[in-house]
Every structure is written in structure tokens, then in C-alpha cells.
C-alpha positions in Angstrom: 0.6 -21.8 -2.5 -1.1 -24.2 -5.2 -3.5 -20.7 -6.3 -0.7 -18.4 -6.4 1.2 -21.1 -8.8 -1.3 -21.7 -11.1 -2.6 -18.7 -11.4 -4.7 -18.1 -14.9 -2.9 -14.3 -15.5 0.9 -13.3 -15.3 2.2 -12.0 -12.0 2.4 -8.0 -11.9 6.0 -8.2 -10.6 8.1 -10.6 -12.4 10.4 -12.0 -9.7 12.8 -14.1 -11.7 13.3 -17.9 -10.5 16.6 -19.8 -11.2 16.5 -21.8 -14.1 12.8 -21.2 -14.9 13.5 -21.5 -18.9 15.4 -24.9 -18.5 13.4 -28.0 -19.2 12.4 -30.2 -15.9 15.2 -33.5 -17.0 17.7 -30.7 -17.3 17.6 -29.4 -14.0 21.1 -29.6 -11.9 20.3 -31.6 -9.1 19.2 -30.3 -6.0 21.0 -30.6 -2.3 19.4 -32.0 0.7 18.0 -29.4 2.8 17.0 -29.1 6.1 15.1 -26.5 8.2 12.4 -27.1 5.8 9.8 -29.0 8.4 8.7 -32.2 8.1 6.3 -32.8 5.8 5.7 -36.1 4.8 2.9 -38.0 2.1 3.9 -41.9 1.8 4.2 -42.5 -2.6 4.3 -45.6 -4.4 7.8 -46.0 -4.9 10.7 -48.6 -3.7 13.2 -46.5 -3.9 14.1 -44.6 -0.5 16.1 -41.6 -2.4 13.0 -41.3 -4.7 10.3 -40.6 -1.2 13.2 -38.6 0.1 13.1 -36.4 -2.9 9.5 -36.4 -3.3 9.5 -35.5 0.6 11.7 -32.8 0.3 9.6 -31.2 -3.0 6.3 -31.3 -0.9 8.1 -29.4 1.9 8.9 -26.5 -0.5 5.6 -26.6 -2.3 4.0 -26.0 1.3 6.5 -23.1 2.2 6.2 -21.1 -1.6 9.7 -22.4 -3.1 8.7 -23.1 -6.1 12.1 -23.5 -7.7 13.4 -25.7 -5.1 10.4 -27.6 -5.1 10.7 -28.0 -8.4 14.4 -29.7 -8.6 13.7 -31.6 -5.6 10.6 -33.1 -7.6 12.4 -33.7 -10.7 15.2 -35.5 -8.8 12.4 -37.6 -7.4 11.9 -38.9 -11.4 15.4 -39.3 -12.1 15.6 -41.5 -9.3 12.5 -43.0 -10.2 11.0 -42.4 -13.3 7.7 -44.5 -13.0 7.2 -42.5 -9.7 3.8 -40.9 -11.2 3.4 -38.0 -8.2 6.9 -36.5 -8.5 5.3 -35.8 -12.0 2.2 -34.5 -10.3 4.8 -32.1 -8.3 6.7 -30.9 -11.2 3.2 -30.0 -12.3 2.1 -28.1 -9.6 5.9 -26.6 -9.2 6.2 -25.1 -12.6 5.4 -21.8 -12.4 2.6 -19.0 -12.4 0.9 -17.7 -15.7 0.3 -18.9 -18.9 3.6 -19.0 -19.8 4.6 -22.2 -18.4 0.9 -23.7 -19.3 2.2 -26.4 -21.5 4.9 -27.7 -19.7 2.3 -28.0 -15.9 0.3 -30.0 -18.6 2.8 -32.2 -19.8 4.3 -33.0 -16.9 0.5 -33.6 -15.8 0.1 -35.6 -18.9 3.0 -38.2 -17.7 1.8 -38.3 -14.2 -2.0 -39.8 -15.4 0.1 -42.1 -17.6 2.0 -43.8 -15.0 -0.8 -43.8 -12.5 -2.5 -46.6 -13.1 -1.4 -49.3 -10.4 -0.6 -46.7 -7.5 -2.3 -46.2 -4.9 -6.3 -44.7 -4.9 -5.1 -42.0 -2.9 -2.6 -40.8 -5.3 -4.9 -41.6 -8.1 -7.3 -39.0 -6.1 -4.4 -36.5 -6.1 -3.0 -36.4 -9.5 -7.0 -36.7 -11.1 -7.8 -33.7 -9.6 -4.9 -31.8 -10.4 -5.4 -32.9 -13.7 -8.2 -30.5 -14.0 -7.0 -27.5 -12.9 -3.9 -27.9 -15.5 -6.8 -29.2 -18.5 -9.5 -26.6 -18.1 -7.2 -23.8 -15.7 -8.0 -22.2 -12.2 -11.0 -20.4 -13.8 -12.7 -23.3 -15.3 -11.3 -26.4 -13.2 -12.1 -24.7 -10.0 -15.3 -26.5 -8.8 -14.5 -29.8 -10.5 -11.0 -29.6 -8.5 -12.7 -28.5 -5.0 -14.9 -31.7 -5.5 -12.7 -34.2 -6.0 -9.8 -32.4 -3.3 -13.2 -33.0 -0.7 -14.0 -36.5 -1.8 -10.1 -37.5 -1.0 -10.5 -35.8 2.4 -13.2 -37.3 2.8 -12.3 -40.9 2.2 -8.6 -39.9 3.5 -9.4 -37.7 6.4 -6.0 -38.0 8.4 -4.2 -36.9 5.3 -3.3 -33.2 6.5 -1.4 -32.2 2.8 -4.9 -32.7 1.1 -6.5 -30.1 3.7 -3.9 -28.3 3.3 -3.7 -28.1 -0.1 -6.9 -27.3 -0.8 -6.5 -24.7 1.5 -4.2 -23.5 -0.2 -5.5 -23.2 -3.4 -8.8 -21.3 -1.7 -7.1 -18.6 -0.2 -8.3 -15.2 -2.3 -7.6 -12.7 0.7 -9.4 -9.8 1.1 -11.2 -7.1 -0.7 -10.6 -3.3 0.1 -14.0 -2.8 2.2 -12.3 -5.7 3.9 -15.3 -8.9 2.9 -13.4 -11.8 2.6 -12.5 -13.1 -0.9 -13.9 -16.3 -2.6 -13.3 -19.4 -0.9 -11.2 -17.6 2.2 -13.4 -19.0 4.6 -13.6 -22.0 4.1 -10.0 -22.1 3.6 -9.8 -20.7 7.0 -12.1 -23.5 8.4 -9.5 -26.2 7.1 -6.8 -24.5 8.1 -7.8 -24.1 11.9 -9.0 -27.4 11.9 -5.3 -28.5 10.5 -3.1 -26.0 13.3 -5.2 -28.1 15.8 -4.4 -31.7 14.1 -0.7 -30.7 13.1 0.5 -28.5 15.2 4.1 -28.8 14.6 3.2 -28.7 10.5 5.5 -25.7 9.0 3.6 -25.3 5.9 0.1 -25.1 8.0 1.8 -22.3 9.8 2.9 -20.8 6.5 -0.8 -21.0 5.0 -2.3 -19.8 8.2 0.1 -16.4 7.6 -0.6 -16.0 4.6 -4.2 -16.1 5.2 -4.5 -13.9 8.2 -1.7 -11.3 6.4 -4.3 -8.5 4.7 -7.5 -9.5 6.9 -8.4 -7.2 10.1 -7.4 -9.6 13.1 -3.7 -10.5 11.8 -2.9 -11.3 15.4 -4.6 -14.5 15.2 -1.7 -16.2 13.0 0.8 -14.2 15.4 1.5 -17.0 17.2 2.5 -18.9 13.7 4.6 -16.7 12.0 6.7 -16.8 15.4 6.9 -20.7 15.0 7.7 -20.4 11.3 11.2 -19.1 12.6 12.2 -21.9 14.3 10.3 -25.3 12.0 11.3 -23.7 8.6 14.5 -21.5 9.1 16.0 -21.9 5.8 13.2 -21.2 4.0 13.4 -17.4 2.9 10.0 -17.2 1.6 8.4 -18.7 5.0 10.6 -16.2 6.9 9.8 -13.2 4.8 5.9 -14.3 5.2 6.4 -14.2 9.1 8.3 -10.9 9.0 5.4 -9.2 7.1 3.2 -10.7 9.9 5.4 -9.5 12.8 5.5 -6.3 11.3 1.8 -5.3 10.8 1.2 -6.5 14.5 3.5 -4.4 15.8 6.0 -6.6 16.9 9.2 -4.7 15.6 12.2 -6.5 16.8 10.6 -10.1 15.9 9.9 -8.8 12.4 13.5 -7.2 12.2 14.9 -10.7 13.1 12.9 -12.6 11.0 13.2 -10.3 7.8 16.8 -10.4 8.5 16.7 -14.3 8.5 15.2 -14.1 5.2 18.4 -12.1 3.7 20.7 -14.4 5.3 19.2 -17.4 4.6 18.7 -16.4 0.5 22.7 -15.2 1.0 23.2 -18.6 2.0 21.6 -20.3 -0.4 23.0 -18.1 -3.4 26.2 -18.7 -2.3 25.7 -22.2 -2.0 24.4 -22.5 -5.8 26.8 -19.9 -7.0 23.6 -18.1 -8.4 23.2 -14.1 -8.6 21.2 -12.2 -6.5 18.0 -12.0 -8.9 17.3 -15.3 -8.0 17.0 -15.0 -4.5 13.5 -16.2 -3.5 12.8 -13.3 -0.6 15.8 -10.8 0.0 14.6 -8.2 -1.8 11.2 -7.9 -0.6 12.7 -8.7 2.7 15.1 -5.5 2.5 12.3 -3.0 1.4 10.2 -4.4 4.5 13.2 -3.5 6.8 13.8 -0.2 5.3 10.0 0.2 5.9 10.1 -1.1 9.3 13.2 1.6 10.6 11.1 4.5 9.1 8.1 3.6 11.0 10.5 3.8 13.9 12.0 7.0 13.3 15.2 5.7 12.6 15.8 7.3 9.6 19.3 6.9 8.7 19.1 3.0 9.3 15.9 3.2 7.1 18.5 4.6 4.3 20.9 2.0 5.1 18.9 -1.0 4.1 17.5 1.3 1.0 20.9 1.8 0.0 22.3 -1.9 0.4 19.5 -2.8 -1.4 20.4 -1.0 -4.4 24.2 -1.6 -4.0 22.7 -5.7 -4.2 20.6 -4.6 -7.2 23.0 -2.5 -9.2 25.7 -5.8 -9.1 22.7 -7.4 -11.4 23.5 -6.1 -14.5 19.8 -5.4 -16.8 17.5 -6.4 -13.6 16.1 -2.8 -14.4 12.8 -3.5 -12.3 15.2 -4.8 -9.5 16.6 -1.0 -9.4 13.8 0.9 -9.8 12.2 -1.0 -6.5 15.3 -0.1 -4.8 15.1 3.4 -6.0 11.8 3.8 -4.7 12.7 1.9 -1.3 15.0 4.9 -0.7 12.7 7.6 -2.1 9.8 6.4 0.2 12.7 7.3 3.0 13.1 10.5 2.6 9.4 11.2 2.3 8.4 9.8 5.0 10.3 12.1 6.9 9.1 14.9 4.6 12.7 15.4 2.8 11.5 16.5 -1.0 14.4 17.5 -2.3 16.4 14.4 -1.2 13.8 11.9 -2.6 13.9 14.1 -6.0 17.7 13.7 -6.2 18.0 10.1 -5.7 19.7 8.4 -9.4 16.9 6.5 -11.4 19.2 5.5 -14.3 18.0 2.3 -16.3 19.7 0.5 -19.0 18.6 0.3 -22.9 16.6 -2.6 -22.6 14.0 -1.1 -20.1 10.1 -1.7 -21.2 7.1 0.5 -21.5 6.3 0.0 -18.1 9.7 0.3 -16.2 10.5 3.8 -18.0 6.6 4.4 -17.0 7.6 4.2 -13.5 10.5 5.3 -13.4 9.0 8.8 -14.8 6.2 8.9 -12.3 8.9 8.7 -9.7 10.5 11.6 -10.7 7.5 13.6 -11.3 6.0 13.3 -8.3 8.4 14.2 -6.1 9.8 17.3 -8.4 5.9 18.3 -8.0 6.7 17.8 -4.2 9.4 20.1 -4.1 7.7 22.5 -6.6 5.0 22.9 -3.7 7.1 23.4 -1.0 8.5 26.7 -3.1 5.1 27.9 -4.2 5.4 27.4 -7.8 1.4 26.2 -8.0 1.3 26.6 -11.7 4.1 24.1 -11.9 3.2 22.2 -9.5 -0.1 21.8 -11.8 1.4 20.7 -14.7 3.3 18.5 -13.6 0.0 16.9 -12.2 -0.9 17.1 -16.0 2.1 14.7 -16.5 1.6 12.5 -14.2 -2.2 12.2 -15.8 -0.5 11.4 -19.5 1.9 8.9 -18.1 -1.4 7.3 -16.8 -3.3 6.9 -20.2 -1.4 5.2 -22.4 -0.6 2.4 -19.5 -4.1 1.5 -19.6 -4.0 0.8 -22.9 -0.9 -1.6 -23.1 -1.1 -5.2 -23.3 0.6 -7.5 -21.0 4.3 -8.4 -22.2 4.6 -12.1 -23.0 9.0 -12.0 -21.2 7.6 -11.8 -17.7 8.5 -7.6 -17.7 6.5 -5.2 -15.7 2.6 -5.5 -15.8 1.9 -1.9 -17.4 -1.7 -1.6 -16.3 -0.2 -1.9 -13.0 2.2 1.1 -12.8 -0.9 2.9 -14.5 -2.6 2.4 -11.0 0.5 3.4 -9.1 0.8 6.7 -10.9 -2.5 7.3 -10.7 -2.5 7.6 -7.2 0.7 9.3 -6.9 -1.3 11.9 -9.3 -4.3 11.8 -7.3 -2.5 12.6 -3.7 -0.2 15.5 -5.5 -3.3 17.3 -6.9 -4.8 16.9 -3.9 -2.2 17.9 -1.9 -2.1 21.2 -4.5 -5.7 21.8 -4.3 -5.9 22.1 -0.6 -2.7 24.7 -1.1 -4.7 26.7 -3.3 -7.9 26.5 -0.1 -10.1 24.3 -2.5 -11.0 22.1 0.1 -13.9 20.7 -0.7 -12.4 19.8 -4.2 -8.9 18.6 -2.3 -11.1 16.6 0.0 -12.7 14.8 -2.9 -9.3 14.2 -4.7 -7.9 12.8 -1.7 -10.9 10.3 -1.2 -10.3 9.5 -5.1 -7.0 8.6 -4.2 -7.8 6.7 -1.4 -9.7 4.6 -3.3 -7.4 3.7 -5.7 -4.6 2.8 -3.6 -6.8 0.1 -1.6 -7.0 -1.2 -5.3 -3.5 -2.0 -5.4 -2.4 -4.7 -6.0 -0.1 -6.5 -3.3 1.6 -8.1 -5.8 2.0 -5.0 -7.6 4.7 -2.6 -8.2 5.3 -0.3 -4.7 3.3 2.9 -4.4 5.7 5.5 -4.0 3.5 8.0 -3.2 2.7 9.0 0.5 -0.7 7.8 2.3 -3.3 9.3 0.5 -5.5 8.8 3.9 -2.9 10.7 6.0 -2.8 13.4 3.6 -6.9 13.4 4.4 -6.3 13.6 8.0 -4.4 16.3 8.0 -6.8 18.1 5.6 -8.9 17.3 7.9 -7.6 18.8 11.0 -6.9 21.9 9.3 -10.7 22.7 8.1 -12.6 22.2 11.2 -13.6 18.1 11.1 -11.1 17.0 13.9 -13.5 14.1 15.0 -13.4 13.0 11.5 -9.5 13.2 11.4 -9.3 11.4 14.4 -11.4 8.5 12.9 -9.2 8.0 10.1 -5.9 8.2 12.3 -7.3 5.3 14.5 -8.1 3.3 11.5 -4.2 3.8 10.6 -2.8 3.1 14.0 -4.9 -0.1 14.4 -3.9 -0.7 10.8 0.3 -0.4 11.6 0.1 -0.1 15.5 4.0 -0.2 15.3 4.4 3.5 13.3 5.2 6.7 15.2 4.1 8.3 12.2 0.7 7.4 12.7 0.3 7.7 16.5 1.8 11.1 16.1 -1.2 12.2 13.6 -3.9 10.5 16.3 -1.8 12.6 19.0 -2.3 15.9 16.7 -6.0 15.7 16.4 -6.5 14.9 19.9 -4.9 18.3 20.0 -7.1 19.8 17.7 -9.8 18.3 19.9 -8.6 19.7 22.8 -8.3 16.4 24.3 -5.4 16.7 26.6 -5.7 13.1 28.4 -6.3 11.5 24.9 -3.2 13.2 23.5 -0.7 12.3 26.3 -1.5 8.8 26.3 -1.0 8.8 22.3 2.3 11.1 22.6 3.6 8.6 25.1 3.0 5.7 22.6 4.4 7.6 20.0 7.7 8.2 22.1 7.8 4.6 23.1 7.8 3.5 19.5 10.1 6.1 19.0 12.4 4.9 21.6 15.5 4.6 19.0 14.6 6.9 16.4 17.0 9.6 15.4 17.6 12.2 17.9 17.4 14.7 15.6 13.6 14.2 14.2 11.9 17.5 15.2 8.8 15.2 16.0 10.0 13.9 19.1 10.8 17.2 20.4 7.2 18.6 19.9 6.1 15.1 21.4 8.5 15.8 25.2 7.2 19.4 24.7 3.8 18.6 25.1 3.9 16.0 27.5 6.2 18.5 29.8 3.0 20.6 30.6 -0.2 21.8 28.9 1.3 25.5 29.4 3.8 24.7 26.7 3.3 25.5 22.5 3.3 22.8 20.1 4.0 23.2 16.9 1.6 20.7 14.6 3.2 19.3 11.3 1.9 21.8 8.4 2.9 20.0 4.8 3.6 22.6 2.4 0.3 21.8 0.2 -1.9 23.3 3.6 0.1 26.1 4.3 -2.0 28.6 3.0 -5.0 26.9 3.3 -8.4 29.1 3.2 -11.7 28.7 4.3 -14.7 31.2 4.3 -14.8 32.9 7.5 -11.8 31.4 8.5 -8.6 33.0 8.8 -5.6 31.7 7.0 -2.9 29.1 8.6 0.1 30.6 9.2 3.1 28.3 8.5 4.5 29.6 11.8 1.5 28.8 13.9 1.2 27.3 17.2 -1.5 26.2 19.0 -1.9 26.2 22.8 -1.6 23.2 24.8 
């Protein structure tokens, strides 16, 4: 939490907080809240309501609520204005960037003031937060590590130092999976922590979000499914879980918790009469869900939450990035189920006031899947230009600087449709039986989309790695295809999609056993998908007998696909079972 807040460079999505622009003494005051753990840290103060506050702000620190954390800590000063760590919590509580640099560092500034005559352990605290908000994360890193270990170390039962410095260490992972800077050792403190506070919803919290991106995210399974019963009103510790449920595979779980998320930030909106941009974890929550149903072939509900999303968004008059996210929720719907046309017809209208970077993306949208539908008619020569497009959308991007109003990181969409033009020449390439050059493209693309940012804008294109398996399959490297699908199922174990592509290139193989065991998972993921989906009838067909025909899923970009000495793929093909 305490890296994520104090971050040197502006988030890449610029999720709006309630009353971010209003100075901390003129924040409304905030209601007591519970299902928000109970984290406690004894302050000098002699006023009860004071700790309570404090109490409360360090709860919502721990689960990522900034803004509440925030009012909860400034309510701490009202009641108690000498109370020198509620200024230490506004500080930490103020918001990510540079933009709110000056205000972390006054607050910080009265915080040191009034610390003299507390106690050494907050002394330790607000000293070493002191130079993170001086010299920044970059600069103040070591000399705030040191002084965070010297307080655990002369404090060793204070669990909200570990855990705090925990948090600030936790960098994730990089794409070839190594772990980032200072994510093992945040690790270390944080299994040490789950073992000394078990019952601790912001260890639980940290622990997700640590385990989220790495390869074993089954080892915080256990707390994301706590997290829904020691924090259930805190959206952004629900949403964490869902992501976490849903990338082990535990669909239902997920689907509860994400829903949790909405409900609780409906709650709490309704509760401050605030609009829905300010809801801490609905959004993201909703996009997840809509995700979630199309990995289970349940394509219609998968529309559903893509369309109540934007139905939520379009009631927030101006929240332009707010619609195109939607937009793309419901667009990444119909591809995934290979419907071009309906993901080019979806309504990307955005008001006067969009930037640079939000009529950026909104472009790339639209030019990528009118390229998709282009190569489903055969109209290569379009299909290339518009590939062209996509490229000049790309350059200019690069070039832009950062907008200081919190708007849409440009460089960021740059990345986004430059992958999105990467997959669509690739996917035209291999069309045109330029394999070798479609196989390069596709690893090109690849590459750039594990360099996406998490934090980023959604990629709306579609897997640039299933797109190489199925290249794959179709040239003569079905070992190699099979490879890549395992690495995707172990990666989503929940989606059909995926299981179906490890089913085909068993196929392709020729093995039989190998294939029915993965058709049979893919049916039992598929258990409520649409009836409809053409999938799960070539799925029963093959499992009926190995006498029967199935048909493999052909994109359109490998229809005519070519290779010396090799005959050409017919788009009516079968291949025996």
C-alpha cells in the first residue's frame, strides 16, 4: 500500500478519489466503519475519539483506501490536533504522484513538529517516513528501509511496522517472471506476519497482493478467502481477493467476492451521496466479472456486466476514460467469442473534453476490430492499411508528455495499440502464408503485451500467444503449440478457451487420451456456458467416439494459410478423430 501511494510517477489510469483536490482540515468528516478488521497501533493521545480515528485510518491504509484513510486520519487531528501520527497518516494517505508532493510533505512537516515528547516508537515511525516524503521513493528508499528495520528491531511485536514495510517492498514481478526489487524480502515479512497475526486483514490484503502476478498464486488462496469475511466492506480488499480467486480458478468464489466489491462501493456511495466515479473498486470489479463469464462461456452474462457497466459509466457525465474502459469491457466480449462485426459496432462516443490519449484509444479500438472484420472478408490490402494506422496512432503517443490533470498516461495507450497492431499484422501475415514472418510478429507482440502495465489501460486486443498457438498448429509445430497452451491453462486454469486450444493440439498430436481428458475439463468449465457456443458441440462430438469429425477453430487470418510442400487449409476442413 505505502509503495503504491507514494509512488515517484503518476499512475497510468487515473482513478478519481472523492475529494482529492480539498485540503486535509476541510475534509467532511468521516463515519465509523466497520468490517474493516482490527488493526490497532497504541498513539500518544488522551483522547479516546482521537485513537479511535487514528485506528480506523490505519485500517484503511492497510486495505488500499486511501480516501477513507485519509478523512479518518484528519478526523484523528480535529479531535486532537497535537496528535503528531494522525499527521504522519494524512501523509502517507495523500495520494500517488507528484501531484500531491507538497501537501504528503506538509502534513509530514507538522507531524516532526509535534513529535517531540511522544513516544520513541512513533518518533521511529514518523522519522522515517519523513524520508521518503524529503528525498521521494527513489532517493529515500534505503535510508527508509533502515530505519523501518531498526524499529522492528527494537519493536519486534509491532506487526504494522512489518507490515508496512512490507508493504512499501512489494515490486511484483517482471515478465520472465524474476521477482522485482525488494519482493522477497517483503515476502519473508509477510509470512512471518500471517504466522504471528493470523486474523490481521491488512496482512491478508498484502499477502494478495503479493502473490497476485507471481507463478504460485495459490499460496495466498487461502487469504483472499479470509479477506471476505475480516474486511467485508472494504471494496478494494474484496476486489484484490476476487482477482486472486479468479486466476486460481476458483470461479464462483471470485464471482461472489467481485460482486461484494460492487455492492459494498454501492453502499458506500449511497451512503456519502457521492457519484459513481468515486467508487474505490466497482469498476475494475465489473470488467473482472465480465471477464470471468467469458472464460466460462457464458457469453450473454459476460455482455450483461459489460453493458451495466457502461449504463454506470455513461450516468457520469465527462468521466470519458470511465466509457472508453467500458467500451472495451464489451468489445473484449464479443471477441472472445470471435464476433468481429459486433465488437466493431459497439458506440465509442466521447465528449469535447477528451485528451490526446483517450481519442488515441478510442481510435485503436475501432481500428483494430474494423481490421478484424476486413480479414474475415478477405480485403488483405485493407486489412494492411489499416495496420498502417494503427502504426501512426502509435508514434506520436511515444512522444507525448505526461498530463499534469491526472488524464490518461499517453505512452501507455502507445503500448496498448502497439500490440493490438502487432497481433492484427500478424494475424494478416499468416493469411497471406508468410509464416515465418507471422510467427515473428506474433512473438513481437507477445513481448510487448507482458510489458503492460497492470496498471495500464486494458489491452483490447486478443492474446497475442493464442494467436501463436494456433499458428502453430496449423504449420506443423504441434508440440510447440501444445507448450504454449499449457503455459495458458496453468496461467487461467479457469478458461474454456484455453483448455479448448490444449484439447486442439492434442488433436493435432494425435493424442487421443491427452485430448479427452482436456475436452472433459473444458466441458466442466463449460458447465453453464451458452448452449449455443459451437465449441461445446465439437467438444461432446469428440468425446462421443474417435470415429467422429471435428471441426478445429480456423480464425479467418489462417484460412488460407500456405506452406511449401504443404497443401492449403481449407476453411471447411476436418480432421479425423
Amino acid at each position: 500500500m505505502l509503495a503504491r501511494l507514494l509512488r515517484a510517477d503518476e499512475p497510468s489510469v487515473h482513478a478519481r478519489a472523492p475529494w482529492e483536490d480539498v485540503a486535509d482540515e476541510a475534509l467532511p468528516p468521516p463515519r465509523v466503519r466497520d468490517g474493516l478488521g482490527a488493526a490497532h497501533l497504541e498513539v500518544s493521545t488522551s483522547r479516546p475519539q482521537a485513537q479511535a480515528w487514528f485506528d480506523q485510518g490505519l485500517r484503511c491504509l492497510h486495505l488500499g483506501w486511501g480516501s477513507e484513510a485519509r478523512r479518518a486520519f484528519a478526523a484523528a487531528t480535529r479531535e486532537d490536533p497535537a496528535l503528531a501520527m494522525a499527521w504522519w497518516g494524512l501523509a502517507l494517505s495523500r495520494g500517488p504522484g507528484a501531484r500531491f508532493a507538497a501537501a504528503r510533505a506538509e502534513a509530514m512537516g507538522h507531524a516532526l513538529a509535534l513529535s517531540e515528547g511522544t513516544s520513541d516508537r512513533e518518533q521511529r515511525y514518523i522519522v522515517a517516513a519523513s524520508l521518503l516524503a524529503e528525498k521521494g521513493p527513489a532517493n529515500g528508499r534505503h535510508a527508509f528501509v533502515r530505519d523501518m528495520e531498526c524499529l522492528i528491531d527494537r519493536y519486534p511485536e509491532d506487526g504494522d511496522a512489518r507490515l508496512l514495510l512490507a508493504g512499501f517492498l512489494v515490486d511484483g514481478y517482471e515478465p520472465d517472471g524474476r521477482p522485482g526489487q525488494g519482493q522477497p524480502y517483503a515476502q519473508a515479512l509477510l509470512r512471518e506476519l500471517l504466522r504471528s497475526h493470523p486474523d490481521h486483514a491488512g496482512v491478508h490484503h498484502a499477502w494478495v497482493q503479493a502473490m497476485l502476478t507471481s507463478g504460485r498464486p495459490e499460496a495466498a488462496l487461502e487469504s483472499a478467502q479470509r479477506l471476505l469475511s475480516l474486511a467485508p466492506r472494504a471494496s478494494p480488499a474484496l476486489l484484490a481477493a476476487g482477482r486472486l480467486l479468479q486466476r486460481v480458478g476458483r470461479v464462483h468464489e471470485a464471482q461472489h467476492a467481485l460482486e461484494s466489491a460492487v455492492a459494498a462501493d454501492d453502499a458506500y456511495l449511497a451512503e456519502e451521496g457521492l457519484t459513481v466515479t468515486d467508487a474505490p473498486g466497482a469498476e475494475a470489479a465489473m470488467r473482472l466479472l465480465s471477464q470471468g463469464c467469458a472464460e466460462a462461456g457464458q457469453y450473454g452474462e459476460a455482455q450483461a456486466w459489460a453493458r451495466r457497466l457502461r449504463q454506470r459509466m455513461e450516468g457520469a457525465s465527462g468521466d470519458n476514460q470511465g466509457l472508453l474502459f467500458a467500451a472495451s469491457t464489451l468489445v473484449a466480449a464479443h471477441l472472445r467469442f470471435g464476433f468481429w462485426r459486433a465488437a466493431a459496432d459497439v458506440p465509442l462516443e466521447l465528449s469535447t473534453t477528451a485528451s490526446s490519449a483517450e481519442l488515441a484509444y478510442r481510435d485503436g479500438l475501432r481500428l483494430y476490430t474494423r481490421g478484424l472484420c476486413l480479414l474475415e472478408a478477405g480485403r488483405l490490402g485493407e486489412v494492411e492499411r489499416t495496420c498502417n494506422a494503427l502504426d501512426a496512432l502509435h508514434a506520436p503517443l511515444v512522444e507525448t508528455r505526461r498530463s499534469e490533470d491526472g488524464a490518461l498516461c499517453p505512452r501507455d495507450v502507445a503500448r496498448v495499440v502497439e500490440v493490438a497492431s502487432q497481433e492484427l499484422r500478424g494475424a494478416l501475415e499468416a493469411r497471406r502464408g508468410e509464416v515465418g514472418r507471422a510467427e515473428a510478429t506474433l512473438t513481437r507482440a507477445l513481448r510487448l503485451e507482458r510489458r503492460l502495465r497492470t496498471a495500464g489501460p486494458p489491452s483490447f486486443s486478443r492474446p497475442a500467444r493464442e494467436a501463436l498457438v494456433r499458428l502453430r498448429l496449423r504449420t506443423g509445430r504441434e508440440d510447440k503449440a501444445l507448450e504454449l497452451a499449457r503455459a495458458l491453462v496453468a496461467e487461467r486454469p479457469a478458461s474454456g478457451h484455453f483448455r479448448l486450444l490444449a484439447a486442439e493440439s492434442q488433436v493435432a498430436l494425435g493424442a487421443w487420451s491427452g485430448a479427452v481428458e482436456d475436452f472433459s475439463a473444458f466441458l466442466e468449465r463449460w458447465c453453464c456456458a451458452d448452449a449455443h457456443l459451437p465449441e461445446l458441440r465439437r467438444a461432446r462430438a469428440f468425446i462421443a467416439g474417435r470415429g467422429r469429425l471435428l471441426r478445429l477453430v480456423r480464425p479467418p487470418e489462417i484460412l488460407a494459410l500456405r506452406e511449401p510442400d504443404v497443401a492449403p487449409v481449407s476453411a471447411q476442413g476436418t480432421m479425423s478423430c
